[in-house]
C-alpha positions in Angstrom: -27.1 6.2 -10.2 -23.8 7.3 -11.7 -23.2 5.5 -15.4 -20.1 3.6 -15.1 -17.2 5.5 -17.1 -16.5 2.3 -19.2 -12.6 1.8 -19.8 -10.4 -0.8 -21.7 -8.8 -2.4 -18.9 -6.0 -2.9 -21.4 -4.2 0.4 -21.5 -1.4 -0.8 -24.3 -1.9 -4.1 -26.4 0.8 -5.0 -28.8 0.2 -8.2 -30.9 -0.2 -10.8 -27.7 1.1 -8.5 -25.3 -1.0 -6.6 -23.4 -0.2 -3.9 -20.2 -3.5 -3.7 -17.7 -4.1 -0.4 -16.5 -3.5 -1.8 -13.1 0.5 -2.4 -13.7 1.0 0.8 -15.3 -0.8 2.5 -11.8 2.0 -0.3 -9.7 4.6 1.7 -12.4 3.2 5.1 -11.6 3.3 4.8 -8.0 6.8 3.2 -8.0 7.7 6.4 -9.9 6.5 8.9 -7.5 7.2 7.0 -4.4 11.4 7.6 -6.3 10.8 10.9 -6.6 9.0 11.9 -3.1 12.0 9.5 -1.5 14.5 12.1 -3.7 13.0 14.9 -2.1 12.7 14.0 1.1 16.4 12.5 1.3 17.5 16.1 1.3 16.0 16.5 5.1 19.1 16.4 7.5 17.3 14.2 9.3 16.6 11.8 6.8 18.6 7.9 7.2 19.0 7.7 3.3 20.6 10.2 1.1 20.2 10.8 -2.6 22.7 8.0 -3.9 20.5 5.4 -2.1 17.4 6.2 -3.0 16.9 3.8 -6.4 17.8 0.6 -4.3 16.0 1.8 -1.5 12.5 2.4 -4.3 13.9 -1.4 -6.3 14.0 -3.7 -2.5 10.3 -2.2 -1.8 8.9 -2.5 -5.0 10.1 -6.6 -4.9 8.7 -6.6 -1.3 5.4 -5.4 -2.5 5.1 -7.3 -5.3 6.4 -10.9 -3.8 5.2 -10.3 -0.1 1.4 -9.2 -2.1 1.1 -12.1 -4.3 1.9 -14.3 -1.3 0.0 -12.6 0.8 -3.2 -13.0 -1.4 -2.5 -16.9 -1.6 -1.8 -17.4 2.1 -4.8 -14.7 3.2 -7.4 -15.3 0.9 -6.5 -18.6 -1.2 -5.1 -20.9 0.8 -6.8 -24.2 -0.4 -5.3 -23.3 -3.9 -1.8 -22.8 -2.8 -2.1 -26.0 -0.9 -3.4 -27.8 -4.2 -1.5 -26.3 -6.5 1.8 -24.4 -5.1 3.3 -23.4 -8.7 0.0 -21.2 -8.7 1.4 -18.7 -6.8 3.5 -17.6 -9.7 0.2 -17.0 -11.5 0.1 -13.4 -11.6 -1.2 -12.6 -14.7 -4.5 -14.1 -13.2 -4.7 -11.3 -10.7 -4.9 -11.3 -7.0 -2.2 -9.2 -4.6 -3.0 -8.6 -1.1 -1.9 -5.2 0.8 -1.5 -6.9 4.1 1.3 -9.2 2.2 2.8 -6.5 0.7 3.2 -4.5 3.7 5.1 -7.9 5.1 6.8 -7.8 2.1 8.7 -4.4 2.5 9.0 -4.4 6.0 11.3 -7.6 5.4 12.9 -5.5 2.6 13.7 -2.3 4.5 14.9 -4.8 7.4 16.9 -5.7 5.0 18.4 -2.5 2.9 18.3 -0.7 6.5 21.3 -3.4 7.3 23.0 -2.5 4.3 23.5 1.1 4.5 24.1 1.1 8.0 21.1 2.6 9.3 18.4 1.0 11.3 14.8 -0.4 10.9 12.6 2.0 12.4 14.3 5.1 10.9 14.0 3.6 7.3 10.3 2.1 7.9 9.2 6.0 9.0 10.9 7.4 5.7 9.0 4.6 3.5 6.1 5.3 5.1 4.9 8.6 3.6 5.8 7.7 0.4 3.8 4.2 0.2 0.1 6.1 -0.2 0.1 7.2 -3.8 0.5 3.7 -4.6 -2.6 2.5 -2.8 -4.6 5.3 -4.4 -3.2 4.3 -8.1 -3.9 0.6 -7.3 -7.4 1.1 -5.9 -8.2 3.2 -9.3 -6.4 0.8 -11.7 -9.5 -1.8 -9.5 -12.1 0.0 -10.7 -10.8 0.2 -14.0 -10.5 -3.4 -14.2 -13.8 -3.8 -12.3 -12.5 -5.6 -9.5 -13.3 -5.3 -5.8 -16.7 -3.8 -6.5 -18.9 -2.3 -3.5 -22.2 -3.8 -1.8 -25.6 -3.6 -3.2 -26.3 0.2 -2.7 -29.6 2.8 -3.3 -27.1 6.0 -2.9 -27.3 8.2 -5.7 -23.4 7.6 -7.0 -23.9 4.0 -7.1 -22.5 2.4 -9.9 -23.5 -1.0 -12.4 -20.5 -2.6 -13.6 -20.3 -4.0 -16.7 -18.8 -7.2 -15.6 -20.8 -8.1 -12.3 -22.9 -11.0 -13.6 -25.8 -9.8 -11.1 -25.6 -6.1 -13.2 -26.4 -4.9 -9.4 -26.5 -1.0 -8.2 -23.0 -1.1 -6.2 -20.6 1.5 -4.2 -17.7 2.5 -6.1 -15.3 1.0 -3.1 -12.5 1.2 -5.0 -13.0 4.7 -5.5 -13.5 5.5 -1.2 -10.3 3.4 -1.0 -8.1 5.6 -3.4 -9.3 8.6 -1.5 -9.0 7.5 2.1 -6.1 5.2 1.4 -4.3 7.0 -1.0 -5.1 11.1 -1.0 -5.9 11.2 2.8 -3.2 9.0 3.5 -1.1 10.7 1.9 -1.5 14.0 3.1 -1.5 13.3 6.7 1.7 11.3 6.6 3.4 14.1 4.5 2.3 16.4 6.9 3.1 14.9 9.9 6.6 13.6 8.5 7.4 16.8 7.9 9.9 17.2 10.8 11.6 15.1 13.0 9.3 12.4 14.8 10.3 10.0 17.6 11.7 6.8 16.0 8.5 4.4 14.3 6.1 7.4 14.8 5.6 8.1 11.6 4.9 4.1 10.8 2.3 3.8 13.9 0.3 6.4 12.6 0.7 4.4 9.0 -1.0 1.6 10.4 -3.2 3.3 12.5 -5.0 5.1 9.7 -4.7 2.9 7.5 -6.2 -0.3 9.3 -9.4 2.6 10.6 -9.7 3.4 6.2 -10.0 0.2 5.2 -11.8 -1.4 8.4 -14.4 0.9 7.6 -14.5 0.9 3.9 -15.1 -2.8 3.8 -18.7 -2.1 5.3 -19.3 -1.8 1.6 -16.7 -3.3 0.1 -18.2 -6.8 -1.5 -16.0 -10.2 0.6 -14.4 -12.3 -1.1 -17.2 -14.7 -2.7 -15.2 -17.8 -1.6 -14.5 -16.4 2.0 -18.0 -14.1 2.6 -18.6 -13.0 6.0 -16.4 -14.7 9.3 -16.9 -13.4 12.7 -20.3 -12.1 14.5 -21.7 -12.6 10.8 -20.4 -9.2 9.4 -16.5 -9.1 9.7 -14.8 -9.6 6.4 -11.4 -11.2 6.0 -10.1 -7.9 5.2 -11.9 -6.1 8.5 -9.9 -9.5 10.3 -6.2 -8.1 9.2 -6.5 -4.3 9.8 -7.1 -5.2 13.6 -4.0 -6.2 14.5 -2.5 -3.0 12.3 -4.6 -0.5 14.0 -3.6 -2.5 17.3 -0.1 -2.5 16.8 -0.2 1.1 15.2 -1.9 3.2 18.5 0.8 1.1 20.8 3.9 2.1 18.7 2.7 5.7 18.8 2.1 5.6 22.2 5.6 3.6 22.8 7.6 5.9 20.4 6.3 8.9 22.0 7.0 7.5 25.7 10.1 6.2 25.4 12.0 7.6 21.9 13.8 10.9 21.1 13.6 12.7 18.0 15.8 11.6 15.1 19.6 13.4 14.9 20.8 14.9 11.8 22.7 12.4 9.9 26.3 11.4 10.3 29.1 13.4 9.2 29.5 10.5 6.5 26.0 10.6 5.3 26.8 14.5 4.8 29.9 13.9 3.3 28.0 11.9 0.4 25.4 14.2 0.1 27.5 17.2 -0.3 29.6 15.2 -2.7 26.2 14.4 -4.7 25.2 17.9 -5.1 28.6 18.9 -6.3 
């Protein structure tokens, strides 16, 4: 067993107000996911130039954060919303679901992609690569706050943490998710982005990967006490969500590489403006 590295879930507390760790890793990742979308804008291929890059990084981070609060309520605590609406604005009480999140942005790029003039797919494959650092950051500001804890476990990196009332031997989940979500993720979908893709490409193999990563993490991921165990006795709510992503992932590849052709350079207007910017 592995001594659980105990840390103040508060990182900043002034007077009553007090900054979880877990926002400031939702700040952090905002951050690089700006600066990754700066450098990648420079690719001729890429639908978004520099100037757009801020609202572009402000309409997903307002996706994640309404589409994952509602998300959590809708997935995971329906009963609750039902009972008590205003309780979706409770936020401070925790709970934000990825699935809602990734709703969440995919109605916000639908959305800025109609406002620069560009369309859907090419903006979802440019978000893409950029949304992994984020889920890393979030799944280590978890096990910070000692949420999301693994199953009972005899492995030799099993952790106790201080706040589970049963003081059990558990996997550090959170920790498999920030590497296989996050670092993994990450690299692949950097890698892969690198040059031009067929049109939604690059978001297939998003979902793809990340629906196999957390299907299989949540073999020893604790459920949801509330929720437990659904189908055939072992599928968890979570396991029950990345289905249809992994499903819907594997056929956009295999439609985007059937049917679409590698992006074009931008337009001669998009260059315009970023030859202006760099001026």
């Amino acid at each position: 067993m592995i001594p659980y590295p105990e840390i103040d879930p508060v990182a900043i507390a002034i007077g009553p107000l007090k900054v979880h760790w877990y926002g400031l890793m939702y700040l952090v990742g905002f951050i690089a996911a700006w600066l990754l979308a700066l450098k990648r804008s420079a690719k001729p291929w890429s639908p978004v130039i520099k100037s757009e890059v801020e609202d572009l990084i402000l309409y997903c981070a307002i996706g994640v954060v309404a589409g994952g609060r509602l998300g959590y309520m809708v997935f995971y605590n329906l009963g609750e919303l039902v009972e008590h609406p205003l309780s979706l604005f409770k936020v401070w009480e925790g709970g934000m679901s990825f699935h809602g999140g990734l709703l969440g942005v995919i109605v916000a790029a639908t959305l800025y992609a109609r406002k620069i003039g560009t369309t859907f797919p090419a903006l979802i494959d440019f978000v893409a690569p950029l949304v992994p650092i984020g889920l890393g950051l979030g799944r280590i500001g978890n096990f910070i706050g000692q949420e999301l804890w693994g199953r009972p476990t005899d492995v030799p990196w099993g952790m106790v943490f201080p706040r589970d009332p049963e003081l059990l031997v558990r996997h550090p989940s959170q920790l498999y998710q920030a590497l296989l979500e996050g670092a993994v993720l990450f690299a692949i979908l950097w890698w892969f982005s690198s040059k031009p893709r067929p049109r939604l490409a690059v978001g297939g193999l998003f979902l793809t990967l990340y629906g196999i990563f957390r299907f299989l993490v949540e073999f020893v991921r604790e459920p949801d006490a509330h929720i437990g165990y659904e189908w055939f006795g072992w599928m968890t709510r979570g396991q029950e969500l990345c289905l249809p992503m992994i499903a819907i992932g594997i056929a956009l590849l295999v439609w985007s590489y059937r049917t679409q052709p590698l992006p074009e350079s931008r337009s001669d207007k998009k260059n315009v403006a970023q030859a202006k910017e760099g001026a």
